[in-house]
C-alpha positions as a Python dict, from the first residue, in 0.01 Angstrom:
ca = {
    (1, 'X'): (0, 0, 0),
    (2, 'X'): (-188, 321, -107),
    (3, 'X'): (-465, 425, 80),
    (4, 'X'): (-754, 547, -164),
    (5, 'X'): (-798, 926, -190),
    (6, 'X'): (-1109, 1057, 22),
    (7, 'X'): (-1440, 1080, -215),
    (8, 'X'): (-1434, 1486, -105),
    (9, 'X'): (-1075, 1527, -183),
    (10, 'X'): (-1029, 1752, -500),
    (11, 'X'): (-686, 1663, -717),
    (12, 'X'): (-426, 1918, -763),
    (13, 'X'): (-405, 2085, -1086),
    (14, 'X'): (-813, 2088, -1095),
    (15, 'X'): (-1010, 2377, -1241),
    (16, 'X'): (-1334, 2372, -967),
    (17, 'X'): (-1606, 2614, -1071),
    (18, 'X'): (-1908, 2655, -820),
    (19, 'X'): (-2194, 2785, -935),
    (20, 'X'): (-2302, 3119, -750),
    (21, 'X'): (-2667, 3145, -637),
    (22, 'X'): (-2841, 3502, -812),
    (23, 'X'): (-2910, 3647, -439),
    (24, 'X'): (-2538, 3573, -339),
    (25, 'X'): (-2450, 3759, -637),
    (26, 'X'): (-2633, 4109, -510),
    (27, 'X'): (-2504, 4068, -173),
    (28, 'X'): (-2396, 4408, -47),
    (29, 'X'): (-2654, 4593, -289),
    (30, 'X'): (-2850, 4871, -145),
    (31, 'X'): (-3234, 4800, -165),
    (32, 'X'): (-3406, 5067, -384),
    (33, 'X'): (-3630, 5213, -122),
    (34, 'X'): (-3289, 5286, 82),
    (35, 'X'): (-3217, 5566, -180),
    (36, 'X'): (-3507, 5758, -18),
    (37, 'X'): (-3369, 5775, 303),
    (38, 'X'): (-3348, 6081, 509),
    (39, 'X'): (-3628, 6250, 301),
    (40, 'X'): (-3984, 6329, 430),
    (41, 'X'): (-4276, 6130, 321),
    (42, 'X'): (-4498, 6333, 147),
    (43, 'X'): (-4847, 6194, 262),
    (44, 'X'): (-5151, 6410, 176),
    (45, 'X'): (-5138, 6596, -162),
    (46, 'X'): (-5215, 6921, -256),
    (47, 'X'): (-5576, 6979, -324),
    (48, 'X'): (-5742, 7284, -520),
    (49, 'X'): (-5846, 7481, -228),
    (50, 'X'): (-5492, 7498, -42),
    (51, 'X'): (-5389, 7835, -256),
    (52, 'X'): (-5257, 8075, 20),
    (53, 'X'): (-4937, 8126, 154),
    (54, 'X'): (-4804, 8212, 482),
    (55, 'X'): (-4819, 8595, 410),
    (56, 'X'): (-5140, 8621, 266),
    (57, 'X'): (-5328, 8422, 552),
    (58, 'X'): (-5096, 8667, 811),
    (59, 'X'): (-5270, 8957, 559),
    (60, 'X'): (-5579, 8812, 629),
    (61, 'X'): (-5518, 8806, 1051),
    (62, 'X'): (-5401, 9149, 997),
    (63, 'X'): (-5729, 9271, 823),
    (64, 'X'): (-5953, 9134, 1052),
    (65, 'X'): (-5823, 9291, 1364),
    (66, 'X'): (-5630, 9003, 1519),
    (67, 'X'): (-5337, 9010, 1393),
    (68, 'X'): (-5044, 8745, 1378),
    (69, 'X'): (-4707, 8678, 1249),
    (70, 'X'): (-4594, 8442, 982),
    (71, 'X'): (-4400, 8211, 1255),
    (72, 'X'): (-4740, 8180, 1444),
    (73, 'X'): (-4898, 8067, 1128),
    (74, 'X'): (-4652, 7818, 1051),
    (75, 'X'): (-4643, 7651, 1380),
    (76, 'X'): (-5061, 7635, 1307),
    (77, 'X'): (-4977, 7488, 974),
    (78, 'X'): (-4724, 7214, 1171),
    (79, 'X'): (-4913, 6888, 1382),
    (80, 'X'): (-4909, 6915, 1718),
    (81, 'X'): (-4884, 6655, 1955),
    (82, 'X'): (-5218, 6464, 1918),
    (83, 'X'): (-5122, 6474, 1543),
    (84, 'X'): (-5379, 6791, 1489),
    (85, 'X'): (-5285, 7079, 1245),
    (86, 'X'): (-5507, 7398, 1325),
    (87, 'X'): (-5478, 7539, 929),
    (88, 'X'): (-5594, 7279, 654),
    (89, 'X'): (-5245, 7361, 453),
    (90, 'X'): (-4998, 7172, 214),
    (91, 'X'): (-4578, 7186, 261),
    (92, 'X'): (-4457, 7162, -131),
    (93, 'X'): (-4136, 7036, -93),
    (94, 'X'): (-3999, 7178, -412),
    (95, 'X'): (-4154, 7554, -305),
    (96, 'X'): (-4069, 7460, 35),
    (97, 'X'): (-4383, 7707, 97),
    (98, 'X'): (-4726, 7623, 312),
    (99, 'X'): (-5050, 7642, 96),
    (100, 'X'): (-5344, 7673, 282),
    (101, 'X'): (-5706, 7683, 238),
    (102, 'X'): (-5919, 7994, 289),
    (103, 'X'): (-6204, 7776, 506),
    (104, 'X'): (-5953, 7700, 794),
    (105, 'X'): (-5808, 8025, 797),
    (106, 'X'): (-6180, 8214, 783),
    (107, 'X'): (-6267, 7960, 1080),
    (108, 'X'): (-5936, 7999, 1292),
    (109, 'X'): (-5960, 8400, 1283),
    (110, 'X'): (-6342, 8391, 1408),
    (111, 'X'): (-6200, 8177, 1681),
    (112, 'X'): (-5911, 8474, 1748),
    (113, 'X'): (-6165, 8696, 1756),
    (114, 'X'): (-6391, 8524, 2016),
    (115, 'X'): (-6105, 8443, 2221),
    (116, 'X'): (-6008, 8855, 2207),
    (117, 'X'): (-6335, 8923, 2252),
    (118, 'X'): (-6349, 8740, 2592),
    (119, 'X'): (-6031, 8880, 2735),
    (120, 'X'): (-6142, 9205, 2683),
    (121, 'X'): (-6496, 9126, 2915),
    (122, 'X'): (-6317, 8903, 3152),
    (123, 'X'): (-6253, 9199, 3391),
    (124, 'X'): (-6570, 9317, 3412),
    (125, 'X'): (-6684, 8924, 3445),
    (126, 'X'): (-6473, 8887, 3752),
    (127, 'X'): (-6563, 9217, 3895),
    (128, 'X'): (-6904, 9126, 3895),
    (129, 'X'): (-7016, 8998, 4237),
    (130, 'X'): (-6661, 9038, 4384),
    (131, 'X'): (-6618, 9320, 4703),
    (132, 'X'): (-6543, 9668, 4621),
    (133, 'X'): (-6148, 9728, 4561),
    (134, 'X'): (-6015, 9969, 4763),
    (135, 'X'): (-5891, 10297, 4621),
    (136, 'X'): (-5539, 10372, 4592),
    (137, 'X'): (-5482, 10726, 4627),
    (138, 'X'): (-5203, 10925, 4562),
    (139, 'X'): (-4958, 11119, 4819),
    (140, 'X'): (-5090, 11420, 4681),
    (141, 'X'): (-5428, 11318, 4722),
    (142, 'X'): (-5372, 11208, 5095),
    (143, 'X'): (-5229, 11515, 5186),
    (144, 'X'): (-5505, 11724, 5065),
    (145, 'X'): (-5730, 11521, 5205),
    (146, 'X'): (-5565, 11529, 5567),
    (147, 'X'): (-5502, 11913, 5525),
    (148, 'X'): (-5917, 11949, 5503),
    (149, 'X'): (-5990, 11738, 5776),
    (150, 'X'): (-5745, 11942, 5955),
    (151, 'X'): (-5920, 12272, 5808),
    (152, 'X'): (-6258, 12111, 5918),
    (153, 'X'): (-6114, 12061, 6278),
    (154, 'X'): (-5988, 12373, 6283),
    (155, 'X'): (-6373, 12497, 6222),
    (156, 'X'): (-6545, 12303, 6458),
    (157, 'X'): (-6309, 12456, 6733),
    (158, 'X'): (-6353, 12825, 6678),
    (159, 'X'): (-6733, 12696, 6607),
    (160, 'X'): (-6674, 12562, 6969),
    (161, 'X'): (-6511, 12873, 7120),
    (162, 'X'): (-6786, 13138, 7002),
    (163, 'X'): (-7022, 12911, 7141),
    (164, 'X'): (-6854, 12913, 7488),
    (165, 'X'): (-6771, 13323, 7440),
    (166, 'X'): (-7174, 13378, 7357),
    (167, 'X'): (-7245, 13180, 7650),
    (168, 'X'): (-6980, 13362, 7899),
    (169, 'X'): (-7128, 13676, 7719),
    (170, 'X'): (-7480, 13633, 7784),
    (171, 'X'): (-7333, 13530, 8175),
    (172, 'X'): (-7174, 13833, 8191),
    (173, 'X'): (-7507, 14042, 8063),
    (174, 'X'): (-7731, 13828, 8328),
    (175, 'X'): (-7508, 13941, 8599),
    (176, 'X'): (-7458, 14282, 8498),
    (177, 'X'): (-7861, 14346, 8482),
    (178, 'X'): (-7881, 14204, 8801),
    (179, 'X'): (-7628, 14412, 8930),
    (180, 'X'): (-7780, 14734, 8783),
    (181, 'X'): (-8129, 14637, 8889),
    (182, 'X'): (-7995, 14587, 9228),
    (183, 'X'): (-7820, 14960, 9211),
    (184, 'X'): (-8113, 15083, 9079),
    (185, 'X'): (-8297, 14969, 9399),
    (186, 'X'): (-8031, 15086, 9593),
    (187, 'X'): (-8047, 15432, 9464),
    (188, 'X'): (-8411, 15440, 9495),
    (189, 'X'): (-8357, 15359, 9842),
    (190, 'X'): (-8098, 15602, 9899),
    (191, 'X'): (-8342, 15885, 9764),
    (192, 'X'): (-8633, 15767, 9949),
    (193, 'X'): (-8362, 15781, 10288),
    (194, 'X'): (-8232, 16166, 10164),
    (195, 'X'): (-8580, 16270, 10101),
    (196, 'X'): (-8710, 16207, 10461),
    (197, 'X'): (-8406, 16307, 10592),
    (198, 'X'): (-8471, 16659, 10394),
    (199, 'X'): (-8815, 16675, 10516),
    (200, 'X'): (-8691, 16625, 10889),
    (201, 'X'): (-8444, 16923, 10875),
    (202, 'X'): (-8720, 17140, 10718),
    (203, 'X'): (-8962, 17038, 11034),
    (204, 'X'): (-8659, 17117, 11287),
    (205, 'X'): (-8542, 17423, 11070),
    (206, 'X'): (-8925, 17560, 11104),
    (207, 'X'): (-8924, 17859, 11403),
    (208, 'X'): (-9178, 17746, 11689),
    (209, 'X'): (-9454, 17954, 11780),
}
């Protein structure tokens, strides 16, 4: 006895065709958008004020008096970490060049020049109120300086010693006054004594009547 053939069996010798669904049929297919990969999204456009480039704007530093150099004016031109760019500019990726507008770069020198502007008075801010710095002098200086204190020294003790010679001087002319008037009186004395004595020969010398 033959068993019957299973309902899903397919006879030999049988042509099948299945019929392919349309999204089986792109299986494998790149999407279109994946052609773009790998290349920067070009968000903003550029607008009619962005018409300098990097060298003009570092032209424009230059003239004002606070100068700056084309890298520093790209990284301006670049978002920073909140997202910020400090030069309204354009990247044209065909030019690969930075346009920017005259506005920012007229506001970001005025804020180099403030900022230059305070350096230059923050010494004179932070002296003010502060103690007095002391002086550094040079070896030169010190050695001049300790050569007239020295010289001044010097002064004081020959002022010193003329004093003390004046003094032993006007000692010396005390005691030698004294001394004079004293042989003075002594010769007087000694006169007085010869005189009487003289007068006493004369009486004995005298013949007696």
């Amino acid at each position: 006895m033959q068993l019957p053939e299973p309902s899903g069996h397919i006879p030999q010798n049988t042509e099948v065709q299945f019929d392919i669904p349309e999204a089986a049929a792109e299986f494998r297919t790149v999407p279109y958008d994946a052609d773009e990969f790998g290349k920067v999204p070009q968000i903003a456009e550029r607008n009619e004020n962005q018409t300098l480039t990097v060298r003009e704007t570092a032209r424009m530093f230059e003239t004002a008096g606070v100068a700056r150099t084309e890298r520093s004016i790209i990284n301006w031109c670049q978002p920073n970490r909140q997202g910020i760019t400090r030069l309204d500019s354009y990247y044209d990726p065909n030019e690969r060049k930075y346009y920017i507008t005259p506005q920012s770069v007229e506001a970001v020198i005025q804020e180099e020049i403030q900022r230059a502007n305070k350096s230059s008075e923050a010494p004179a801010s932070e002296a003010f109120g502060s103690s007095v710095a002391h002086v550094k002098h040079s070896p030169t200086t010190v050695m001049a300086k300790a050569a007239d204190e020295r010289k001044v020294q010097e002064m004081e003790r020959e002022i010193m010693d003329l004093k003390i010679a004046n003094r032993g001087k006007d000692y010396l002319i005390g005691e030698l006054n004294k001394e004079r008037k004293s042989f003075f009186n002594q010769l007087l004395a000694a006169n007085r004594t010869v005189g009487q004595l003289e007068t006493k020969l004369n009486q004995l010398d005298e013949p007696k009547l």
